[in-house]
C-alpha positions in Angstrom: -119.5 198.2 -61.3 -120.3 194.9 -60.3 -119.0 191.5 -59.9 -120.0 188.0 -62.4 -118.6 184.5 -61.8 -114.3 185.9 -62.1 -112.2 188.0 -60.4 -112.3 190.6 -63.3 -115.2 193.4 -63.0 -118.0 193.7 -65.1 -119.0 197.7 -66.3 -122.4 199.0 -66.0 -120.5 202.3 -68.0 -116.6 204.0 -68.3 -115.8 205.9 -65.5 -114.1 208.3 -68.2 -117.0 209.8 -70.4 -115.4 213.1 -71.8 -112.3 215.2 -71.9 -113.7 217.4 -68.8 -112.9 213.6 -66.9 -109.7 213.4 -67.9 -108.2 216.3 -65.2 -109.7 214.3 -62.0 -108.0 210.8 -63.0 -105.0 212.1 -61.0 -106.8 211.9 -57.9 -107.5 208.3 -58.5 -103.9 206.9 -58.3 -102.3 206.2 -55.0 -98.9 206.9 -54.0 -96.7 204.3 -52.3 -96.5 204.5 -49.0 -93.6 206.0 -46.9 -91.2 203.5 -47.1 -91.3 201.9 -49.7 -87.8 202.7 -50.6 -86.2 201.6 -47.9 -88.5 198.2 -48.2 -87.2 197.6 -51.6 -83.8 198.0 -50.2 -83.9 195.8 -47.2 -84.9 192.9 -49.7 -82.1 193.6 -51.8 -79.8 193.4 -48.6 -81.1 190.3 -47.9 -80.9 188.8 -51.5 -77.6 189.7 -52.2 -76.2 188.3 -55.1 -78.9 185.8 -55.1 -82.2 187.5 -56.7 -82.8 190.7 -57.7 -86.3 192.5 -56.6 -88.4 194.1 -59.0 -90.5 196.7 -58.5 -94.3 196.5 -60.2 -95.6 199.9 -61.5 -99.2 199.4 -62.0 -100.5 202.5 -63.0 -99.2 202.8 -66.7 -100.5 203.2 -69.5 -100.9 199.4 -70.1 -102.4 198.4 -67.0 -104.4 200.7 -65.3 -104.2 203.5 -68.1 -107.3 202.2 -69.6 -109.3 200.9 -66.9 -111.5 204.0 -66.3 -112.5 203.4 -70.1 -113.2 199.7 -69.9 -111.9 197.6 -72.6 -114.8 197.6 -75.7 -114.9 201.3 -75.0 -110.8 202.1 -75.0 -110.8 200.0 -78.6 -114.1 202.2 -80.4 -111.8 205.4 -78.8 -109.0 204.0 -80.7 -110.9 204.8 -83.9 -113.9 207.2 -83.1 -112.5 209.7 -80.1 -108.5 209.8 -80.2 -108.2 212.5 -77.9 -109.9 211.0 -75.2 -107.8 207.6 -75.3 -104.6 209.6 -75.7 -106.0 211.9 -72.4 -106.6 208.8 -70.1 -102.8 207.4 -71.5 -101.4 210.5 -71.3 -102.6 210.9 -67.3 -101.7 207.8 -66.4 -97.9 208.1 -68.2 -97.2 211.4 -66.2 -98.3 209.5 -63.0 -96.0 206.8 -63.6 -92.6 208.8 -64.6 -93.4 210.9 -61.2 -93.5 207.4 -59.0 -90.6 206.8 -61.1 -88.5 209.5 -60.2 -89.6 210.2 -56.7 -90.2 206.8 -55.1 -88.2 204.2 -57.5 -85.2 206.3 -58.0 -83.1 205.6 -55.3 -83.4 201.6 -55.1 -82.2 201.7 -58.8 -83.5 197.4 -59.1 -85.8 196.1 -61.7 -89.1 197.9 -63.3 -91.6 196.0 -64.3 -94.4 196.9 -66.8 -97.6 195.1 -67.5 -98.8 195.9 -70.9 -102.1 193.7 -70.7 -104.4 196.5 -72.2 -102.1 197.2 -74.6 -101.1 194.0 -76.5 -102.2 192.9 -79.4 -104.5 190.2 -77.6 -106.9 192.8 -76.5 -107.5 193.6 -80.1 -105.0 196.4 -80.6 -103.6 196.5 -84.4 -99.3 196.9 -84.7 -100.6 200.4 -86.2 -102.3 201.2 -82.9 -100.2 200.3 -81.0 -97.0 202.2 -82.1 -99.5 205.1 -82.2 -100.5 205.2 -78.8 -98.4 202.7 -76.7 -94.6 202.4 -78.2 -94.3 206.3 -77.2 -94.9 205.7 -73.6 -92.8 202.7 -73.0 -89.6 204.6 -74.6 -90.0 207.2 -72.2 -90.8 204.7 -69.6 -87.7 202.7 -70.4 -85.1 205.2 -70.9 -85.9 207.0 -67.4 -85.6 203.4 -65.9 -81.6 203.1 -67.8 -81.1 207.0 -66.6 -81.4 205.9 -62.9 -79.5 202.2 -63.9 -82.1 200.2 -63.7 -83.3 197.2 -66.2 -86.9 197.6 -67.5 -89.0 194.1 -68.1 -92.4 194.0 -70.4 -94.9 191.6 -69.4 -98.1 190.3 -71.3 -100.2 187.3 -72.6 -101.6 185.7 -75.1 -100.1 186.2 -79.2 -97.3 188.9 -78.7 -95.1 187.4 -81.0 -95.4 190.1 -83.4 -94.9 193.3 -81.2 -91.1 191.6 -79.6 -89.2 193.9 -82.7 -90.7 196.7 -81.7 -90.2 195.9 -77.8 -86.6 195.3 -78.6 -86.1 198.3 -80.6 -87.6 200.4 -77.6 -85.0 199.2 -75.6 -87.0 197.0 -73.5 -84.3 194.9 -71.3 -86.7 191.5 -70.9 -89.8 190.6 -72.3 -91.4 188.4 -70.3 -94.8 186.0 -71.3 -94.1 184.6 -74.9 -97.0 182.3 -74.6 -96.6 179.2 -76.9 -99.6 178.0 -79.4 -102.3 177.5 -79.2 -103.1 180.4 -76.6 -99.4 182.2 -77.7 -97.5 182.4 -80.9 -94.1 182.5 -79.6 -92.0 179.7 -80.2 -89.0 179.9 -78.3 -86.1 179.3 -79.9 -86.5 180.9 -83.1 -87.3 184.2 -80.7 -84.1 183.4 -78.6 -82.4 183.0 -82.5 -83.7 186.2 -83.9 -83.2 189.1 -80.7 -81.5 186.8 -78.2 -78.6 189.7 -78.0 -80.5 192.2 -77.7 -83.3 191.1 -75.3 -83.5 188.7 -72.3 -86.6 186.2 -72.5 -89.0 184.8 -70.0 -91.9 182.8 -69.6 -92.8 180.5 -72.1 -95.4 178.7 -70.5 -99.2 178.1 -71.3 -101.9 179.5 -68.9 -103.4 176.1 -69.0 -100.2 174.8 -67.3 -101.2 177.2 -64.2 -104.0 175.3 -63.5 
C-alpha cells in the first residue's frame, strides 16, 4: 500500500484474497484501551446537561469492514464472490457487538456509525445494500437501545434514498444529508416526511468545509 497526492491509500492488491483470510481479520482490530470507560464517563461528568459524548465505533461493517478488500474489489464481490464480502462483514460485525458489550456498555451515551463503504455513493445498489448492510445495523442498533443508548448513522454524498430504510431500522439520527449538487437531501421535505421518527443532522456541503 502506498501513498498518492490525499490522505486516502492507494492498493497495490486486497489484503483479503480468499475465504482461508477471512479467520486472521480478527487479529487486525484493536481493542480500546483500559480506560476507556471511565474516559467516556469523566466527559460526561463534566458536560452535564450541556452535551452529550458519543462514542465512534470504527470497525463496522461500514467503515473498516471493507477495507481489507479495497473498494473496486468489495463492489465485483458484491456480484461475483458473495461469500467472501459477507465473511469480511460478518468479522468485522462480531468485532463490533463484542466492543459493544464489553467496553461501551457501561457509559450507556451515544453510538456512532460511519457507513461510508456502505452508502449508496460508493456504488452500492438499495438491493445491495438491504442484502448485506441493513442486517448488521439492526443488530447494531438494537444492542445500542438494550444498553439505553441512542444510535447515530453517518455518511456522504446522495443518501437520500436509503433514510426509509435507516428509519425503519430504528436508527435514532441520521446525520450527513448532503444537499445538491454533491447530496440529494433537501431538508425540509426530509424533516416533513420522518421528522417523528428520526432526528436530522448535517446538511451542509463538503465544499462549505473548505
Amino acid at each position: 500500500m502506498g501513498y498518492g497526492d490525499g490522505p486516502n491509500p492507494h492498493r497495490e492488491e486486497p489484503l483479503v484474497k480468499s475465504l482461508k483470510d477471512i479467520s486472521a481479520l480478527r487479529h487486525l482490530y484493536p481493542l480500546p484501551r483500559k480506560n476507556f470507560v471511565s474516559d467516556l464517563n469523566l466527559f460526561s461528568g463534566i458536560l452535564g446537561d450541556q452535551g452529550i459524548v458519543e462514542y465512534l465505533e470504527a470497525s463496522n461493517a461500514g467503515a473498516w469492514g471493507m477495507e481489507s478488500l479495497g473498494p473496486d474489489n468489495m463492489l465485483m464481490c458484491a456480484a461475483e464472490n458473495k461469500p467472501l464480502l459477507s465473511g469480511c462483514l460478518v468479522s468485522a460485525r462480531t468485532n463490533t457487538l463484542e466492543i459493544l458489550r464489553k467496553y461501551w456498555r457501561p457509559a450507556r451515551r451515544t453510538s456512532r456509525s460511519v457507513g461510508s463503504n456502505a452508502g449508496p455513493s460508493v456504488g452500492w445498489s438499495p438491493d445491495n445494500i438491504k442484502e448485506f448492510f441493513s442486517p448488521l445495523i439492526r443488530e447494531s442498533v438494537e444492542l445500542v437501545k438494550k444498553y439505553g443508548g441512542t444510535y447515530r448513522y453517518q455518511d456522504d454524498g446522495k443518501n437520500g434514498w436509503i433514510i426509509p430504510n435507516l428509519v425503519e431500522l430504528g436508527v435514532d439520527i441520521i446525520s450527513g444529508l448532503q444537499p445538491p449538487p454533491v447530496g440529494d437531501c433537501v431538508f425540509g421535505d426530509i424533516k416533513a416526511k420522518w421528522g417523528k421518527s428520526s432526528l436530522f443532522n448535517g446538511w451542509i456541503g463538503p465544499h462549505l468545509y473548505l
